[in-house]
C-alpha positions as CSV (number, residue, x, y, z in Angstrom):
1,X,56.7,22.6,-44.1
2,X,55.3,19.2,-43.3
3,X,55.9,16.4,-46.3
4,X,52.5,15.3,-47.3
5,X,53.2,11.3,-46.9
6,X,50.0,9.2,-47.7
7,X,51.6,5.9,-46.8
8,X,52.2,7.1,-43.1
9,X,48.8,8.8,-43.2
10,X,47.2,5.3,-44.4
11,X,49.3,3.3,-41.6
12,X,48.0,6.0,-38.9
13,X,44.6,5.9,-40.0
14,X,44.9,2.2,-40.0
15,X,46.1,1.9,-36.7
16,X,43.6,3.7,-35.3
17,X,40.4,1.6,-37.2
18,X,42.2,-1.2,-35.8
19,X,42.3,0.2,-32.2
20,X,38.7,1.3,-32.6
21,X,37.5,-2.1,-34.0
22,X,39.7,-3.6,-30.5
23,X,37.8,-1.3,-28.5
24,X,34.3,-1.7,-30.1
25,X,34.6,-5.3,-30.4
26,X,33.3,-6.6,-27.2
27,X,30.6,-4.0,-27.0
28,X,29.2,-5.3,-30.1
29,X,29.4,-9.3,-29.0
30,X,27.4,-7.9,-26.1
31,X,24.8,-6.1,-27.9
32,X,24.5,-8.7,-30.2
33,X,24.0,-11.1,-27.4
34,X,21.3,-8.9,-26.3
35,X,19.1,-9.6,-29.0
36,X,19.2,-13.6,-29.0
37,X,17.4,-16.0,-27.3
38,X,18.9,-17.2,-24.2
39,X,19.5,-21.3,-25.3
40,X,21.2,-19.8,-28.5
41,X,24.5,-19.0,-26.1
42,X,24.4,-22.8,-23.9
43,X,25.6,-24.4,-26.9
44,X,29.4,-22.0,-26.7
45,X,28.7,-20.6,-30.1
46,X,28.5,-16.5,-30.0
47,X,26.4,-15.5,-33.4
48,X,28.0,-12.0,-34.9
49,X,24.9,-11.2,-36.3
50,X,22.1,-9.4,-34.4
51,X,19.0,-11.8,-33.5
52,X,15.5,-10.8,-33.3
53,X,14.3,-10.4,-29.9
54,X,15.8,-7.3,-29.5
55,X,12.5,-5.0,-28.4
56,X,11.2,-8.5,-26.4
57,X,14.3,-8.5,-24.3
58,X,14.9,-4.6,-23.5
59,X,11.3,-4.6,-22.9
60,X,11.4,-7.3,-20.5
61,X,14.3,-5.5,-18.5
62,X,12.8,-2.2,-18.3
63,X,9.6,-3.1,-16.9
64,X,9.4,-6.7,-15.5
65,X,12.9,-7.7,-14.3
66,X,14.5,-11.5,-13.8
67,X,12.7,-12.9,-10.8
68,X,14.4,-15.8,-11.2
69,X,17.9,-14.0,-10.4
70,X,16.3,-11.2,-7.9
71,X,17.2,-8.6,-10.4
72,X,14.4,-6.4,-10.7
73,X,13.5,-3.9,-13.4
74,X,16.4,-1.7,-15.0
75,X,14.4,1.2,-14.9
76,X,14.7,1.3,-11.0
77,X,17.9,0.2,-10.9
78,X,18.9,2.9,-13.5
79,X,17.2,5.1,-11.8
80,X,19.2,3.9,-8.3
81,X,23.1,4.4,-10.2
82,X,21.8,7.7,-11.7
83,X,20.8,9.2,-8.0
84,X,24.4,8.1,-6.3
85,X,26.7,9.3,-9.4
86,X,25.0,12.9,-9.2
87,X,25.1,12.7,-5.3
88,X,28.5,11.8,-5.0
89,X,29.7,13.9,-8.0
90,X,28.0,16.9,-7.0
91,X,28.8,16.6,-3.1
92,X,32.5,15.7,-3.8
93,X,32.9,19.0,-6.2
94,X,30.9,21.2,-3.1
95,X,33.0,19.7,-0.6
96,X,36.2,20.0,-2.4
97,X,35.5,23.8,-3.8
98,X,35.0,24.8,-0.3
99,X,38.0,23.0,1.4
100,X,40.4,24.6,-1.0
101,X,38.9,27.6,-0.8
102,X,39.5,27.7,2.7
103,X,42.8,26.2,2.5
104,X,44.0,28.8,-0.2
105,X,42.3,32.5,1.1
106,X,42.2,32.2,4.9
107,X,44.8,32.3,7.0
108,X,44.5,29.7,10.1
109,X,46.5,28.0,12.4
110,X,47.8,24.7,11.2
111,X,46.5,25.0,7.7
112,X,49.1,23.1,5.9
113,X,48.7,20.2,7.9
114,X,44.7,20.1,7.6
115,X,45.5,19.6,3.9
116,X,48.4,17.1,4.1
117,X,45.7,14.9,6.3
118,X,42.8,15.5,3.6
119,X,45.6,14.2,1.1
120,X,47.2,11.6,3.1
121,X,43.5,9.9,3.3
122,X,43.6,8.6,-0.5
123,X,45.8,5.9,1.2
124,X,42.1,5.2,2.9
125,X,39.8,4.6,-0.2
126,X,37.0,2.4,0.8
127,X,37.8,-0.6,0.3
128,X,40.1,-0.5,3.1
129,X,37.8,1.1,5.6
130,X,35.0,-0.8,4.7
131,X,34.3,-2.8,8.0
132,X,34.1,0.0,9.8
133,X,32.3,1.7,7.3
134,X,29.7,-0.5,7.2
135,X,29.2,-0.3,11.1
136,X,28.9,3.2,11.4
137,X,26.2,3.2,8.9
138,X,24.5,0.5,10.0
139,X,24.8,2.0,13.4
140,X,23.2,5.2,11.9
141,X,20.8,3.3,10.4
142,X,21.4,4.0,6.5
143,X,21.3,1.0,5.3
144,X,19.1,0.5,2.1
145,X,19.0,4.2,1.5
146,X,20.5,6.9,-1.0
147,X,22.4,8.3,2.3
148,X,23.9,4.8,2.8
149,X,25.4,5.2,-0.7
150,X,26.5,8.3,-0.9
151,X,27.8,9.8,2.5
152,X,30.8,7.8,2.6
153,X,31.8,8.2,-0.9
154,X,31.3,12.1,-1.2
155,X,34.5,13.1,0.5
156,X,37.3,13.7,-1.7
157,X,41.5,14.4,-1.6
158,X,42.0,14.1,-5.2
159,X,39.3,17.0,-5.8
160,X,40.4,19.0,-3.4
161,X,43.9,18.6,-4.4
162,X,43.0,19.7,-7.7
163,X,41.0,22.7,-6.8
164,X,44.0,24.0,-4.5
165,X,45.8,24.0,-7.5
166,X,43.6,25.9,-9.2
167,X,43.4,28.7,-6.7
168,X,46.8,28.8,-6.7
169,X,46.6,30.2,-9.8
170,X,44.2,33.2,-9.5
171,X,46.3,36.4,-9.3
172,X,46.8,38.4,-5.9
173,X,45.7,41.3,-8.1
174,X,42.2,39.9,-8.5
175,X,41.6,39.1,-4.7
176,X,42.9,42.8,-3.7
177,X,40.3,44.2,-6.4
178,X,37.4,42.2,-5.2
179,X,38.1,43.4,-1.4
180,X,38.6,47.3,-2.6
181,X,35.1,46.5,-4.4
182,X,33.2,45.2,-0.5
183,X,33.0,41.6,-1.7
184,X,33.5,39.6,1.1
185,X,34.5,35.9,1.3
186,X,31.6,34.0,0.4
187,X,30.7,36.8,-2.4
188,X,34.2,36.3,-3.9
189,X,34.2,32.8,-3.5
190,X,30.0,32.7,-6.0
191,X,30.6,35.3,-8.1
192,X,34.3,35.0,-9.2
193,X,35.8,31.5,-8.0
194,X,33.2,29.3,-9.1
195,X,33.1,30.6,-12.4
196,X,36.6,30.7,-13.4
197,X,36.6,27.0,-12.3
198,X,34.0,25.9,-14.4
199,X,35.9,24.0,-16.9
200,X,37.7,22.0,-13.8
201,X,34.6,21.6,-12.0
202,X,33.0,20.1,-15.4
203,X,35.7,17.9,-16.3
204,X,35.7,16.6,-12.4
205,X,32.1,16.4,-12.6
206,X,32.4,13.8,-16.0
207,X,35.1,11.7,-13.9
208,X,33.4,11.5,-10.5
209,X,30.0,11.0,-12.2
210,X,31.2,8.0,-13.9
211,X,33.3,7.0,-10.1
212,X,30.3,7.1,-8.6
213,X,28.2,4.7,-11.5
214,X,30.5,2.2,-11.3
215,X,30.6,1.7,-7.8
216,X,30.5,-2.2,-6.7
217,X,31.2,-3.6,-3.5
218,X,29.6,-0.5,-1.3
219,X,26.1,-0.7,-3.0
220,X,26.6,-4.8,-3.1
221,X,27.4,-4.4,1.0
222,X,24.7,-2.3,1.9
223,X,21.9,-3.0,0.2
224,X,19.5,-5.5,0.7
225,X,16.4,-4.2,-0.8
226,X,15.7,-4.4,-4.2
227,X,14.2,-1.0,-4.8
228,X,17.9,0.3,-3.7
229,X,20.3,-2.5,-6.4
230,X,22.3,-0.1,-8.5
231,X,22.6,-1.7,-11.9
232,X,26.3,-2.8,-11.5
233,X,25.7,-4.8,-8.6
234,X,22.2,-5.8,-10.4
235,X,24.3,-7.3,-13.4
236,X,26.6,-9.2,-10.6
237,X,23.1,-10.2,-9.0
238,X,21.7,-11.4,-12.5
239,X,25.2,-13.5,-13.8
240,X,24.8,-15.4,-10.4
241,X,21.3,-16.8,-10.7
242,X,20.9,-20.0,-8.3
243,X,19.7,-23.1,-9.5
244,X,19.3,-21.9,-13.1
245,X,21.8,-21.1,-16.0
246,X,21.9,-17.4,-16.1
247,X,20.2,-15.7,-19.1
248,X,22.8,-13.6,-20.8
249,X,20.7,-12.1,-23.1
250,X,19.0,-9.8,-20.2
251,X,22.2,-9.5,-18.3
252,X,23.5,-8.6,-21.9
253,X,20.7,-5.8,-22.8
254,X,21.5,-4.9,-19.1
255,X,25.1,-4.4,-19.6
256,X,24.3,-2.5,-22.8
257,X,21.8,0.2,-20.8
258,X,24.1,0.6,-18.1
259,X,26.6,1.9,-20.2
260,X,24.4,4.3,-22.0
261,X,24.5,7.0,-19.2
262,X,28.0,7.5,-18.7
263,X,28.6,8.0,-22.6
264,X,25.8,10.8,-22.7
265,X,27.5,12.6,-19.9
266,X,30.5,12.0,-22.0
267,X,29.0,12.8,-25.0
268,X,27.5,16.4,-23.2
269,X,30.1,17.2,-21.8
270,X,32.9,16.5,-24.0
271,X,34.3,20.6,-24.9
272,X,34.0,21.3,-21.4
273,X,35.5,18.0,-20.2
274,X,38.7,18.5,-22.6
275,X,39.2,22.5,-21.7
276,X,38.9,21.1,-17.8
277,X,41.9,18.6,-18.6
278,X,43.9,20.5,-20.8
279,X,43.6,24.6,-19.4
280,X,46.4,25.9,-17.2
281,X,46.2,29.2,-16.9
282,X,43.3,31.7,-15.7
C-alpha cells in the first residue's frame, strides 16, 4: 500500500508549478509585449502587465503587414508554414509507409542494403547538402514555390525506420490469412497495415508537422517572394528591419500566432499522439 505523504505530494506539486511557471514565463513576456506600444520596449524596461493595443496590433499583422521590415501580412505567411508542415508531414508518412512496406513483405535482391542507405542518409540532413540543394532546385526552377519547400524535405530515414519496426511486429499468422482470403499486396497493405498503424502514423504526423513549421534556413534560402515567407523566416525578416529599430510588438504578436498552430495540432492530437509513443505491441 502506498503511504499517503502530503509533504512529498506538496514538494511534487510544487516542483512542477515551478517548472510550469519556467516554461510559461517567456511566453507570457512575449504576449505581453504584444500588446504595448512599440517605444514602451526602447527604454529596456519589459512591463509584466498586458498593455492596450492588443486588437490594434494583431489586427495590424493579420491584414497589413510591416512594410518597413518586408514582412508582409501573417495571414499569408500563416497560411505559407501551414501548406509546407502538411506537405512534408503527409509526404514523409506516404513515403515512409510505403518504403517499409516494401522493405518488410517483399522479397528482393539487395533489400537490406536499400534500407541501411535510406538510414545511413540522416547523416545528410539538409543543412549539409544544402548547396547542392539549392542548385538542383534552382536548376528545376522551384524557387519561390510550395514544391521548392517541400520536395527536399519530404524524404525521411527516421520514419521509415520507425514504420519497419512496426511491420516487424504484425504476426506471420495475419499475412498468411490475408493471402488465403485473395488480398493481394496493395489490398493488404489499405485495408489492414495502414490501420493498425494509425496511432504511429498520428504521433509521426504531430512530430513531422511541427518539423516542417519550424523550418528556417530552407524557406529563408529559397524564397524571395513575399507571398511564399513562412512565418519563421518572416519573424527573422521582421527582427532585422534596416534603418529602423525593429517593432517588437508586431514581431511579438507574430511570435505569439506562430505558435498557435502547432499547439492545436498538439492539443487534437494529444490521445493519439501518446498511444503512437507509448504502444508496442499489435
Amino acid at each position: 500500500m502506498v503511504e499517503n505523504r502530503p509533504v512529498l505530494d506538496f514538494l511534487a506539486h510544487l516542483v512542477l508549478a515551478l517548472g510550469v511557471a519556467l516554461v510559461a514565463f517567456p511566453v507570457w513576456i512575449a504576449f505581453v509585449a504584444s500588446t504595448h506600444a512599440p517605444t514602451r520596449f526602447l527604454t529596456g524596461l519589459v512591463p509584466l502587465l498586458p498593455g492596450d493595443n492588443l486588437v490594434e496590433t494583431y489586427r495590424t499583422m493579420l491584414t497589413a503587414g510591416i512594410s518597413t521590415s518586408g514582412a508582409p501580412p501573417v495571414a499569408g505567411m500563416l497560411w505559407n508554414s501551414l501548406v509546407m508542415a502538411v506537405l512534408i508531414a503527409t509526404g514523409k508518412i506516404a513515403i515512409s509507409l510505403t518504403s517499409a512496406f516494401a522493405i518488410v513483405y517483399f522479397r528482393f535482391p539487395l533489400r537490406q542494403l536499400a534500407f541501411w542507405l535510406i538510414f545511413i542518409t540522416l547523416m545528410l540532413p539538409v543543412e549539409v547538402r544544402i548547396l547542392p540543394t539549392f542548385e538542383v532546385v534552382a536548376g528545376l526552377g522551384m524557387l519561390n514555390s510550395y514544391a521548392g519547400l517541400t520536395v527536399p524535405l519530404i524524404a525521411s530515414a527516421t520514419a521509415t525506420f520507425l514504420f519497419r519496426q512496426v511491420f516487424l511486429t504484425i504476426p506471420d499468422e495475419l499475412t498468411e490469412a490475408a493471402r488465403i482470403d485473395g488480398a493481394g499486396p496493395m489490398k493488404f497493405f489499405r485495408d489492414i497495415m495502414i490501420p493498425l498503424s494509425r496511432t504511429n502514423i498520428a504521433a509521426l504526423f504531430v512530430i513531422l508537422f511541427i518539423y516542417g513549421w519550424n523550418q528556417y534556413l530552407w524557406p529563408l534560402l529559397i524564397t524571395t517572394d513575399d507571398g511564399y515567407y513562412t512565418i519563421v523566416a518572416g519573424i527573422k525578416r521582421m527582427a532585422e528591419a534596416a534603418e529602423s529599430d525593429p517593432k517588437w510588438n508586431y514581431i511579438m504578436a507574430t511570435a505569439m500566432m506562430a505558435m498557435l498552430p502547432p499547439v492545436l495540432v498538439v492539443l487534437a492530437m494529444q490521445r493519439l499522439f501518446v498511444k503512437g509513443l507509448v504502444e508496442t505491441e499489435k
